[in-house]
N, C-alpha and C positions, 0 to 999 in steps of 0.2 A: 504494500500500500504506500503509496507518495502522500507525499504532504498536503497536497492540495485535497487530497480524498480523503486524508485522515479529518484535517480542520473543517472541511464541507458536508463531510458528509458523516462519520461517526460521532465528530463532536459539535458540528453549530448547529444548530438548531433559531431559527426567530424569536424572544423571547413574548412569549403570550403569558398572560395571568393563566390561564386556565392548562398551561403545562407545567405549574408549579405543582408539586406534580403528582399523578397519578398515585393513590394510596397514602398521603401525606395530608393528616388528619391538619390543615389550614385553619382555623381561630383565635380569638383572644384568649389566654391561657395566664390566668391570674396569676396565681406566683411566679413561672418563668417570665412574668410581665415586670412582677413588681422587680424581680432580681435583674434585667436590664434595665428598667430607669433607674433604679438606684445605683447600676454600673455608669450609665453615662450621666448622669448628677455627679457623682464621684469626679469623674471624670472633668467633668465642666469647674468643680471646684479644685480638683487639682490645680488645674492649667490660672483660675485666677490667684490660689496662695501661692503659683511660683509664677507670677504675673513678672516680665520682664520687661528694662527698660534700656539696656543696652545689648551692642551688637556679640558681645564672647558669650553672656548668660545665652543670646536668642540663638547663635549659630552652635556654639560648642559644651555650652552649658558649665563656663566656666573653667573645662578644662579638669574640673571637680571630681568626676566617676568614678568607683572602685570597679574593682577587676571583674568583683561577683556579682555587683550590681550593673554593672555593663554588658556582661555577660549574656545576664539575664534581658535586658534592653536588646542585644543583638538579638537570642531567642524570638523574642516578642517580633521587635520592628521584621525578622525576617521570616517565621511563622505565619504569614499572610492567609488569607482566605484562599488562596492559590492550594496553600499545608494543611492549612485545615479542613478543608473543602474538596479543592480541586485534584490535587494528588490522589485520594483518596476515591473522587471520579472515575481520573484517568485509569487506575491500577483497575474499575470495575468495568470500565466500558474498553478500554482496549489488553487488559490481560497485562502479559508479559512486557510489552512496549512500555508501559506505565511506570514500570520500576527505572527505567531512563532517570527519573523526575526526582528519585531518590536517589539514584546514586548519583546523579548531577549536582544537584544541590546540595550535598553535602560534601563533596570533595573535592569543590571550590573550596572549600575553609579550609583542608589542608597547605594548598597552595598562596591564602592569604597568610595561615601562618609562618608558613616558612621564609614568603619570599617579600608581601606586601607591608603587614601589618607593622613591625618596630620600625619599618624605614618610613611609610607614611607618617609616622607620630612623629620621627624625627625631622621630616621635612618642616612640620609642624603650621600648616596653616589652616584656614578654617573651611575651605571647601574642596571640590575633587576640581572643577574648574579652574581654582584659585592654584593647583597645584601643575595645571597645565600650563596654565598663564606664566607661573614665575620660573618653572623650568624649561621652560622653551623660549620664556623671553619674545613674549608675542599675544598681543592685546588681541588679535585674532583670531588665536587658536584659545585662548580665557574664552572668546565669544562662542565658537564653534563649540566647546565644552558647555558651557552654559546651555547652551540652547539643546546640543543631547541630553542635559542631565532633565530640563527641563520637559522634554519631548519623553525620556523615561517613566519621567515621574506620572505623567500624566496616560502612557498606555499601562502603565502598572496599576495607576488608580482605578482605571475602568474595570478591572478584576475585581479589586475591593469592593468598591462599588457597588458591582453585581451581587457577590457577595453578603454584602447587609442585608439588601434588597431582598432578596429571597430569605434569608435567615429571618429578617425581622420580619415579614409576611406572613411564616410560620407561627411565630409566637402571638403579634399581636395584631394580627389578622388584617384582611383589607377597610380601612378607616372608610371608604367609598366616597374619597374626595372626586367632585367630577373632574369629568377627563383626564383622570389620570389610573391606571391600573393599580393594585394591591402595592405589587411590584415598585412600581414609581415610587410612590407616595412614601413608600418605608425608607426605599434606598436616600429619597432627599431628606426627609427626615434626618437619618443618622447620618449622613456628610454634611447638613447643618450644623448637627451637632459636633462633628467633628472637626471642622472649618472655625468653629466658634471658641473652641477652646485651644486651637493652636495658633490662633490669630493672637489670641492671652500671654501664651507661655512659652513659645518658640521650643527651642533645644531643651533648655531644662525641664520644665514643665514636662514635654515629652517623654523624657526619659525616665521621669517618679513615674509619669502613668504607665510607663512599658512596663517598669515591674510589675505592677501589680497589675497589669493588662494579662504577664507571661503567666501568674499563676494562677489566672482564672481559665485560662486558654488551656492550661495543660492539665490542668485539675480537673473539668469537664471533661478533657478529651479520654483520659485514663479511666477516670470512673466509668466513665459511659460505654468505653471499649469492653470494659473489665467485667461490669454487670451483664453487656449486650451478651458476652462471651457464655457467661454462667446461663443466664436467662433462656438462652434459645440453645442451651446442650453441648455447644462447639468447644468450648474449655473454659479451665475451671480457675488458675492464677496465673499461667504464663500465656495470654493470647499471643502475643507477638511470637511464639516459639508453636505450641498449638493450631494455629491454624493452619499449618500445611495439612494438617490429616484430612480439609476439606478438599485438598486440590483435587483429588481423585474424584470425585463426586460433583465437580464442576465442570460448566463445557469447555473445548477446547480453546474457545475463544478466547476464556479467560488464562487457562493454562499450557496450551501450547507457544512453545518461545513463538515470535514475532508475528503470530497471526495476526494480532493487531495493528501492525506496523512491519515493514520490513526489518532487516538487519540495517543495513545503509540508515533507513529512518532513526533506528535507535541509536547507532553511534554519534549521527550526526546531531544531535536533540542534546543527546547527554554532554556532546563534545560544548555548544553552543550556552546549555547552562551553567556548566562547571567553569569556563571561563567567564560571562555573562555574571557570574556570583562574584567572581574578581574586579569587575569594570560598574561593579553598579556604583553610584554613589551616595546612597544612601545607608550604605553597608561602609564605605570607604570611611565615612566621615566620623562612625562610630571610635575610630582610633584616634580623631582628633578631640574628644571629649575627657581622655583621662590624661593622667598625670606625665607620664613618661612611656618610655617605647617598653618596657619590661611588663607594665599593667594593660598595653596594649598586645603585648601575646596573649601575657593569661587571662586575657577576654577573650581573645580565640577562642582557647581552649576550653574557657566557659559556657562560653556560645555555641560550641561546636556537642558539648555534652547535651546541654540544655535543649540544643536544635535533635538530636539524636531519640531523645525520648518520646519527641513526636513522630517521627521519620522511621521509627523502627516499628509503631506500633499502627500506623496508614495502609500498610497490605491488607492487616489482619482487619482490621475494620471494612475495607473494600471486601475482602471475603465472606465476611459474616453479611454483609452488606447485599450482596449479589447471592449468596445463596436464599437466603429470608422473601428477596424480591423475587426469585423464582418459584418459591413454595408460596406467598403469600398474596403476588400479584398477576405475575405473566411472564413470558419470556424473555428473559434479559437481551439477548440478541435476537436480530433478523430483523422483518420487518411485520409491526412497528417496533417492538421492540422495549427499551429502555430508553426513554428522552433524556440529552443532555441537562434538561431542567432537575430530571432526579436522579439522574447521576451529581450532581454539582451538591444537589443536600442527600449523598449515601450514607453519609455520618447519622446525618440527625435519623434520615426514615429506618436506617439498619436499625435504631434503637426501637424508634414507635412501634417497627413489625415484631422486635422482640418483646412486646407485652410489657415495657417499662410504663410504670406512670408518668401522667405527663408534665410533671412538674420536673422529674428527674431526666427527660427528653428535652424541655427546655432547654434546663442545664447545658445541656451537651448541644445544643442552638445558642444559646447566650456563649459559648465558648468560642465559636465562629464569628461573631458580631467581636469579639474583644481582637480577636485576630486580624478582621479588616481594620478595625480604627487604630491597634496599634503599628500597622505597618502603612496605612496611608498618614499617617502622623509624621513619619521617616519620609516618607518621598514629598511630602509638601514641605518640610523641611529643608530640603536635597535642593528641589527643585525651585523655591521662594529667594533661599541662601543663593542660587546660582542668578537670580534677577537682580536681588538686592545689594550684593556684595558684589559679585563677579560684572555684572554690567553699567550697574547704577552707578556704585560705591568708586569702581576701580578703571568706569570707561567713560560714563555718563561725568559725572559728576566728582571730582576725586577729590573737592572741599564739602562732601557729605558729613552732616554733623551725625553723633548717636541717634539722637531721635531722629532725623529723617532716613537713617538705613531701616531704622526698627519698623517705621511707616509704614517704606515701600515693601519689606519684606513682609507685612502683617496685608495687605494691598495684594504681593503677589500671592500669598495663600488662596487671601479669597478670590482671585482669578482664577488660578488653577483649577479651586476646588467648584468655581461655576461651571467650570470648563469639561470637568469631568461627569457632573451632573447631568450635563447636557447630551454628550454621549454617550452616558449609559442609561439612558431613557431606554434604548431599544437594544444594546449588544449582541452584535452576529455571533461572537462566541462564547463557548464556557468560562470560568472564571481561568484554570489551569494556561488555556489558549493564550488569554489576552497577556494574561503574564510572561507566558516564554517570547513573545515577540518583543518585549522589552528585552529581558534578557541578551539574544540576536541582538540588538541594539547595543548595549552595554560591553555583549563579550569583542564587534568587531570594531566598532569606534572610538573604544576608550582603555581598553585593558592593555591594548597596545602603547597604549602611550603612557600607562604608569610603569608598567612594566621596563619596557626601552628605557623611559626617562629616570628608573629607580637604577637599574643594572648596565646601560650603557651610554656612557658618557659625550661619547662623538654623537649621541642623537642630538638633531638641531632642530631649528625651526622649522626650514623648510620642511626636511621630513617629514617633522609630525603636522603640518599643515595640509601636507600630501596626502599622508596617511586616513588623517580624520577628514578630506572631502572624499578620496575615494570609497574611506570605510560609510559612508551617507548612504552616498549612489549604489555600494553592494547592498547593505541594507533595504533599501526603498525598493531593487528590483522585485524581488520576490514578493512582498508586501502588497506590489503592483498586482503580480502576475497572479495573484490567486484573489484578490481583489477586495485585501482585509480593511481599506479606508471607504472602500463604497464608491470610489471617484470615477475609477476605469470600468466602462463597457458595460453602465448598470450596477455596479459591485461585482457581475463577473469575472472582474479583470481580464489581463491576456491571454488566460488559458495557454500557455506554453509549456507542454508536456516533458521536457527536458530539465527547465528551470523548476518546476515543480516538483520533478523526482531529485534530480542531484542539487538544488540549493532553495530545498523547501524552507519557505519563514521562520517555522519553528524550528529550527537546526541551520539556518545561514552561516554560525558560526563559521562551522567545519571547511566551509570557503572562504569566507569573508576572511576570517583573522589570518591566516597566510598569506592573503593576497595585501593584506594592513603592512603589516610586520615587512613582506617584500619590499613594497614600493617607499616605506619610512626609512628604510634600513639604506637601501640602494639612494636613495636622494640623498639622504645624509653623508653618505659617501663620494657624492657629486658634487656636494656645495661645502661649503666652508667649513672648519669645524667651530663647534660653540665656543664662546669666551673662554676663559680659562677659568674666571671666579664661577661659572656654571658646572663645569668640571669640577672643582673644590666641592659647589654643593650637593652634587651626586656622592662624591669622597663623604663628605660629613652623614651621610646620610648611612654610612657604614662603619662609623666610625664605635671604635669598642666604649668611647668614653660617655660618661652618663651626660643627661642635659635637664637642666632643671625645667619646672614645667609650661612657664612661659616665655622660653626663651626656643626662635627657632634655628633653624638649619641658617638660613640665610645669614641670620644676625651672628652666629658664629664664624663664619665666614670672612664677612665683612670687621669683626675684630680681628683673627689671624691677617688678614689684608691691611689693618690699618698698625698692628704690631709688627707688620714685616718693613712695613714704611719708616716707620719711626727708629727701627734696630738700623736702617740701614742708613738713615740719617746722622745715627749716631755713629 
């Protein structure tokens, strides 16, 4: 199966209220009711007790974070509705394909750890744009960064998005505001509310509510795994180990390797997220929140733990999930089938089919709802910080006072987040979908260029200005060709059966970032090489000596420069 067949035809679907979906007990549900408002009140009071008024509390949040509580922040912000939701889809509706999604996303973090994480802390500035800009020495390639983190942020949000939307629909039913569907109405709802208290609290604020965002999201998600497991017979304390003994008793669909996807598909998908996990920046920035490069690994490693207890325990829910749906509604594959509407809430309906009450179903639905707003909190962060700081602050206007960066960054939130509202009225795909195409975006236009710019020194401007417009134009073909912005040929884009199988959307990576890496590497070698104090800050950047926690890359630099001046004067 190619990509375009995968995203067309087993996972998008039109979203209609009335495919929310099939067996999926839809009303007000009082206490799973009262336990989300009282989550986003929380919430909404967070973001005003760390109400901020400058630009380090709004971008990095001070620079403040511990290891374990950032940790947990990573968890949170990258636990999206995509993990709690969507993964957990894909593993039910395409089988074996689906586990891409897991080992993709998590083996990106070994790669942050080793290679990203204590150098970006020690480059030390406050955005991933900001970190293009100053090591490449080029206000245009800060702009081209900015406007991918921003164009990130906002295809990542339409997942979240989606995500509320159907979660919240479940619990507190369709309000029957006109013209607008169940759907609508919830999803703006909660990115109101979402938009309202990061417009408050920036970075800081964010990151108290990520904690206690991560352990409602994981507490839900286990519980709900754990009783579904015992409830309906399948196992009894280790589901994530237990549930292979369904395999056998499942269709091939779900269990034969790449029925659901080709091999080419799956490599390319996993290749495209596991770097894509490296090049996001809303994951990047999380290093620039704590103290030093040493609390910026064992955040890694915390985050990598914390991200693992969900990501280990997603099959086993998709199993119990898919098999319940088959005994208690219809047939999961063929046609019709199983709608991507109820694959996107297999979490929550595996629980309702297993005869849980539905307070304790909520639960496991209010667990999903903490997962979008914790991780569209991070990308309108990402993506506000890349307006504010990177184009306003640093192109627009470089005599920007604190309060007018804090302004426009509270200004670009709430654009963003109109932005996103707007289309995800109707989203052509599942939540899983929308997410990996950020991803693709992430892994070939920007990973390249931390990477290069962290590990090799002769990369210059040009290159990476090379780099980042060719990495657009790879991106954007396939995006075209399968017709995921609706622009080309009705939405059906250009059908071009070549570009579809060998560098479908959701796996562009596996092209795109070789041909990034090529053409940055080869220019840089054609054109000048970078200054030399550019060179030092690549050096500093590997450097074994500790750096206190407001002082950066740069600024050390520029001492050793100005002390080699002065020895040599004397």
């Amino acid at each position: 199966m190619n990509g375009a067949t995968l995203t067309a035809d087993a996972m998008a679907l039109p979203l209609q209220s009335e495919l929310l979906p099939e067996g999926l007990n839809v009303s007000f549900k009082l206490l799973p009711a009262i336990l989300v408002i009282g989550m986003m009140v929380t919430f909404l009071a967070a973001g005003f007790l760390y109400k901020v008024a400058d630009s380090d509390d709004m971008w990095v949040a001070g620079r403040s974070i511990g290891n374990v509580e950032n940790g947990m922040a990573i968890g949170a912000n990258w636990m999206s509705a995509a993990s709690y939701l969507g993964m957990a889809a894909l593993i039910a509706l395409s089988g074996v394909y689906g586990l891409a999604f897991v080992v993709g996303w998590t083996t990106g973090y070994f790669i942050l750890l080793i290679f990203l994480a204590a150098q970006m802390r020690r480059f030390g500035k406050y955005t991933a744009p900001d970190f293009v800009g100053d090591r490449f020495n080029s206000d245009t390639a800060r702009a081209i960064a900015a406007v991918t983190t921003f164009l990130i942020g906002f295809v990542y949000a339409l997942g979240q998005a989606r995500g509320m939307g159907l979660v919240g629909l479940y619990i507190l039913g369709d309000p029957g505001i006109p013209g607008l569907t169940g759907y609508q109405a919830m999803m703006i709802v909660f990115m109101v509310i979402t938009i309202a208290y990061l417009s408050l609290s920036g970075m800081l604020g964010a990151t108290k509510n990520m904690v206690l965002q991560y352990v409602i999201l994981i507490g839900a998600f286990l519980v709900g795994l754990l009783v579904t497991g015992w409830t309906a017979g399948f196992s009894t304390v280790l589901p994530q180990l237990e549930y292979g003994m369904l395999i056998s008793e499942l269709s091939a669909e779900f269990s034969a390797p790449f029925a659901g996807g080709s091999y080419y598909l799956w490599i390319a998908t996993c290749f495209s997220l596991i770097f894509g996990t490296c090049g996001l920046p809303h994951v990047l920035v999380r290093f620039y929140t704590v103290e030093n490069e040493r609390v910026a690994r064992w955040s890694t490693v915390w985050g990598l733990f914390f991200i693992c207890l969900l990501y280990l325990s997603a099959p086993a829910f998709a199993a119990f999930g898919t098999a319940l749906y088959g005994s208690e509604i219809g047939a999961v594959y063929g046609d019709p089938g199983m709608s991507s509407a109820a694959g996107d809430v297999i979490v929550v309906l595996a629980a309702q089919l297993a005869g849980l009450p539905s307070w304790l179903v909520g639960i496991v639905a209010a667990g999903g709802i903490a997962a979008a707003v914790a991780t569209t909190a991070g990308l309108f962060i990402a993506a506000s910080s890349a307006i504010s700081h990177d184009i306003y602050a640093t192109i627009i206007n470089e005599d920007a006072t604190q309060r007018q960066q804090v302004l426009v960054g509270r200004l670009s939130i709430i654009a963003i987040g109109a932005l996103s509202i707007v289309f995800a009225l109707d989203p052509q795909q599942p939540v899983a979908a929308l997410v990996s195409f950020a991803f693709s975006l992430a892994a070939i236009v920007l990973f390249p260029m931390f990477f290069l710019g962290l590990w090799w020194e002769n990369t210059n401007r040009q290159g990476a200005l090379s780099g980042m417009v060719v990495g657009l134009i790879v991106w954007f073909i396939p995006m075209f060709n399968e017709g995921n912005f609706g622009l080309i040929n009705d939405g059906a884009g250009w059908g071009i059966d070549a570009i579809a199988t060998w560098m479908p959307a959701i796996g562009s990576g596996l092209i795109g970032v070789p041909i990034v890496f090529a053409v940055t590497i080869v220019v840089s070698l054609l054109t000048d090489e970078p200054p030399e104090e550019t060179k030092m800050l690549v050096r500093q950047c590997h450097s074994p000596d500790p750096m206190d926690r407001d002082v950066t890359a740069a600024e050390i630099v520029a001492q050793k420069r100005e002390d080699r001046v002065t020895s040599d004067d004397d």
